[in-house]
C-alpha positions as CSV (number, residue, x, y, z in Angstrom):
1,X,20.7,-30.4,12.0
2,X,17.9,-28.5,11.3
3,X,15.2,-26.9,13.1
4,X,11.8,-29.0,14.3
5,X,8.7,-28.2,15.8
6,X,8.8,-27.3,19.3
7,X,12.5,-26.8,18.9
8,X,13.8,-23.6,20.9
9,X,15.6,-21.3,18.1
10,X,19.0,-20.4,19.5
11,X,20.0,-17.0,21.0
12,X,22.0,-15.6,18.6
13,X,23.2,-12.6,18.3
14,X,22.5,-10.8,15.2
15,X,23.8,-7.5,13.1
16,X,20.7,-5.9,11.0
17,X,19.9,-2.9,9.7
18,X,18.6,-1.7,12.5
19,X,21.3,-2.6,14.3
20,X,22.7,-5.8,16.9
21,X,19.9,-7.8,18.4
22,X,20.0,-10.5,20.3
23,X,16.8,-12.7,18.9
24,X,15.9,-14.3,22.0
25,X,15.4,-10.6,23.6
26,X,13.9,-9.3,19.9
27,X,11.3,-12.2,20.7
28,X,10.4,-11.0,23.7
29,X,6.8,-12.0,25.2
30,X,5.4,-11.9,21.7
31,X,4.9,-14.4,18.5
32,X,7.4,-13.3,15.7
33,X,8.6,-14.8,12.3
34,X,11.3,-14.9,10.5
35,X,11.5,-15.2,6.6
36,X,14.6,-15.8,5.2
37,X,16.1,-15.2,1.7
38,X,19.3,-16.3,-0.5
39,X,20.0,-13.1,-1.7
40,X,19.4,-9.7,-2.1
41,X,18.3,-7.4,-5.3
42,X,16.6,-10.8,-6.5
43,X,13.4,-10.6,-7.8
44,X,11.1,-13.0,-6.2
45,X,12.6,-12.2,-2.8
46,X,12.1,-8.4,-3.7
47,X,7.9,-9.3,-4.1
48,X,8.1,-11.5,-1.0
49,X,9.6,-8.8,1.2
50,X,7.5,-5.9,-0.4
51,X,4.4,-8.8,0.7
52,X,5.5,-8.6,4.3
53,X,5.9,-4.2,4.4
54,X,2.5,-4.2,3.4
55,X,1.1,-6.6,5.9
56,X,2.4,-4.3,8.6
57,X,-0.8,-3.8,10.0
58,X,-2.2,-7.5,9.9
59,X,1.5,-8.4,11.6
60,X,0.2,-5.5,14.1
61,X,-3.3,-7.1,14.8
62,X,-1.9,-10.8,15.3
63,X,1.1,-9.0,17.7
64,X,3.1,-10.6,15.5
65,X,7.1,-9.2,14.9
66,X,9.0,-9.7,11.6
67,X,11.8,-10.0,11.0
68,X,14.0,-11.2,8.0
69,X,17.5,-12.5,6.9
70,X,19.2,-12.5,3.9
71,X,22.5,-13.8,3.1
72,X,24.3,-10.0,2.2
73,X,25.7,-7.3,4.3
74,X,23.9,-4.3,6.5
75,X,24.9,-1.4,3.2
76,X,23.1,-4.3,0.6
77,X,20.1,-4.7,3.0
78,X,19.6,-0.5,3.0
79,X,19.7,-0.4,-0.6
80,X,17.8,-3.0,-1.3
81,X,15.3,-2.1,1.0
82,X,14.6,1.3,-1.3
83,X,13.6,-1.3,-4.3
84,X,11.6,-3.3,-1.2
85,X,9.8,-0.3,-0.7
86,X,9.4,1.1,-4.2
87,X,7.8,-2.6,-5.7
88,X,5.7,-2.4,-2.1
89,X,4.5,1.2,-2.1
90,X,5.1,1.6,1.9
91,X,8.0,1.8,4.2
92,X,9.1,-1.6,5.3
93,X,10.1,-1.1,9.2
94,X,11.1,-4.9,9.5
95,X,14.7,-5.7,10.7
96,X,17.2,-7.4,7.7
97,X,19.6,-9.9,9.5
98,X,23.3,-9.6,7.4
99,X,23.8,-13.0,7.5
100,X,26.9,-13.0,5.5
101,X,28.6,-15.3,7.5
102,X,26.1,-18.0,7.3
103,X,25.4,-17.8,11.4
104,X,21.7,-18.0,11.1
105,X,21.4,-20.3,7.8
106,X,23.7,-22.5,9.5
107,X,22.1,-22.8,12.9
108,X,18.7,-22.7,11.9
109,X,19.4,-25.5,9.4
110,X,19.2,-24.2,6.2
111,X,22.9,-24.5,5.0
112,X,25.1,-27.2,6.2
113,X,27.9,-26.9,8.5
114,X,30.9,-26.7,6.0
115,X,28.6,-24.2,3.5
116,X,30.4,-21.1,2.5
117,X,30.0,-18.3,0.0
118,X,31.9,-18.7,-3.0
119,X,33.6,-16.0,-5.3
120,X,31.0,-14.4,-7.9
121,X,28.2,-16.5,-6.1
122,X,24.5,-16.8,-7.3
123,X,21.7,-17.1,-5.1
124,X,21.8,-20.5,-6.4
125,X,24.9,-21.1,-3.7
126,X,22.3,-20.3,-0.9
127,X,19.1,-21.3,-2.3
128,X,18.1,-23.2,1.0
129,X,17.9,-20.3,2.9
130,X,14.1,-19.7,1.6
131,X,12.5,-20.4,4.8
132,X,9.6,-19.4,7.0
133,X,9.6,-20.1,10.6
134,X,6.6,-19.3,12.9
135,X,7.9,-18.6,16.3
136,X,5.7,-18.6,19.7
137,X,6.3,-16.5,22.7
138,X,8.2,-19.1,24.5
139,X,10.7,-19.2,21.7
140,X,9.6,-22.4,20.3
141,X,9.3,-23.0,16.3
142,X,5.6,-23.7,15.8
143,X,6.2,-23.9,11.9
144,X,8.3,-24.0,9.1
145,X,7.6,-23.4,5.3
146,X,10.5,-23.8,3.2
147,X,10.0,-22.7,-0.7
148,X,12.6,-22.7,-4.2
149,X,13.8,-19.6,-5.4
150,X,11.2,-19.9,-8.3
151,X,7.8,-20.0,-6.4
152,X,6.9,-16.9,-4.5
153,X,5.4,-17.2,-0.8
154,X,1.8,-17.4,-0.4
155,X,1.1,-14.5,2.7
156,X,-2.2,-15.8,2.8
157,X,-1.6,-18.8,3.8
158,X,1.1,-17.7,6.0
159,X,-1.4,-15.1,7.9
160,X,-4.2,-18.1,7.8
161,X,-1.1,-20.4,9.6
162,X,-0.1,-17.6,12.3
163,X,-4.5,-17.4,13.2
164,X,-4.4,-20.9,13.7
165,X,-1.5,-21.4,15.5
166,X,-2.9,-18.5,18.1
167,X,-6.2,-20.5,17.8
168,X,-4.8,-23.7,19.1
169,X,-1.9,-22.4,21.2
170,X,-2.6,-24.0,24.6
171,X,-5.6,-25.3,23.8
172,X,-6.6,-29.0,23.4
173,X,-7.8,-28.3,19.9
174,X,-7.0,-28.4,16.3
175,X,-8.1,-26.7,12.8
176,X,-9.4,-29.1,9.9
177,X,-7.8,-28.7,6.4
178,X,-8.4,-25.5,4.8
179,X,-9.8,-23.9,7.7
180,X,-10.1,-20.0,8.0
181,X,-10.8,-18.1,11.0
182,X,-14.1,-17.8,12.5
183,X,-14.6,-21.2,11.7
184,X,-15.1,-24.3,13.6
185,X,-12.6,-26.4,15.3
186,X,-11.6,-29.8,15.9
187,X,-11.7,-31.0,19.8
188,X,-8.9,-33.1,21.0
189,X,-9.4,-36.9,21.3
190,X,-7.9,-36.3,24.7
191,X,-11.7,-34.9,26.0
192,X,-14.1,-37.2,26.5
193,X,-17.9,-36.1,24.9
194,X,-18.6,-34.5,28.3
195,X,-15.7,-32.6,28.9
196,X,-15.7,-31.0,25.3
197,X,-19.2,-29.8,25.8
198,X,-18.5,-28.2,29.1
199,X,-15.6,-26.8,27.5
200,X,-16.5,-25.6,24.2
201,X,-20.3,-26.2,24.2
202,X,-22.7,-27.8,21.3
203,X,-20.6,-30.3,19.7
204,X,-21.2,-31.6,16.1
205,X,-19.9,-35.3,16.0
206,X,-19.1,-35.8,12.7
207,X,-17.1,-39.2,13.4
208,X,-15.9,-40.8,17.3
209,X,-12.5,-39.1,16.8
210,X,-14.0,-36.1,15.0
211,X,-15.6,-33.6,17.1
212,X,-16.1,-30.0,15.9
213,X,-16.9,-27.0,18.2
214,X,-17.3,-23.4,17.9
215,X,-13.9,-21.4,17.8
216,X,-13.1,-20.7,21.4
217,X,-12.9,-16.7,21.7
218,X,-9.4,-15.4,22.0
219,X,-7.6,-15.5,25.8
């Protein structure tokens, strides 16, 4: 079965190429992601990693670890990483789960329990394993964005999801479509008109169950 919202990811431990970590301890008291590929030396998976080494510093900002997992051992994951870093043009620091035995694709969902990795296989054998999962400090999945191997990740839209997610986390609010940060918010239904304003201030009623405020400034 696969991973839901609000699911706690399980406390595996893991061998990457920085070594065994355990991910419930790699978590720690911070929010984290994990982006998961079918194969290594495979183009679009090449771009998407090189995306993440050079959002090192927006990762920073957010307090936001990376890590990623590919279906290919800990010697494939340091070679590939030189051709991550060559099509990036920085040093990707991220931990590479070796997932070769399908620990992580399996419990996470992404391959089913009898999947196994053929002779001469293709990333075509894995091609589930294309996932990002947004993970909060309490271990919970907050989101998941699955892709196929022929559309490459947008890390806009995946840096847009982490602001609103931190945004929202704990709060009785919720962002409208397309929303960016700095913008306005959506108050919960679950305040009345009173207790919105005392919380969040001027509110602009747009319908009864569609109340926008000012974004709350961070905790």
């Amino acid at each position: 079965m696969s991973l839901r919202i609000n699911d706690i990811i399980p406390d595996l431990t893991v061998e990457t190429d920085h070594g065994v970590l355990g991910l419930h301890d790699w978590v720690g008291d911070s929010w984290a992601i994990l982006f998961s590929h079918p194969k290594d030396f495979t183009p679009v998976c090449t771009t998407e990693f090189g995306a993440v080494a050079q959002l090192s510093d927006e990762w920073a900002k957010r307090g936001v670890k990376v890590m990623g997992v590919s279906v290919d051992g800990v010697e494939d994951h340091k070679g590939w990483k030189k051709d991550i870093e060559k099509v990036a043009g920085t040093s990707a620091g991220f931990p590479i789960v070796a997932d070769i035995g399908l620990h992580v694709s399996k419990a996470f969902g992404m391959l089913p329990a009898d999947a196994y990795l053929p002779d001469g296989r293709t990333p075509a054998d894995s091609a589930t394993v294309r996932s990002v999962y947004i993970i909060s400090p309490d271990k919970k999945v907050q989101l998941v964005m699955t892709y196929p191997m022929t559309v490459g990740r947008n890390f806009a839209e995946i840096l847009r999801a982490v602001d609103a997610l931190q945004t929202t986390y704990g709060n009785p609010i919720a962002t409208p479509a397309n929303w960016a940060l700095g913008q306005d918010v959506i108050v919960a239904v679950a305040l009345n008109d009173d207790q919105a304003r005392e919380r969040y201030g001027e509110l602009d009623v747009v319908l009864p169950y569609l109340r926008k405020a000012k974004m709350p400034s961070p905790q």
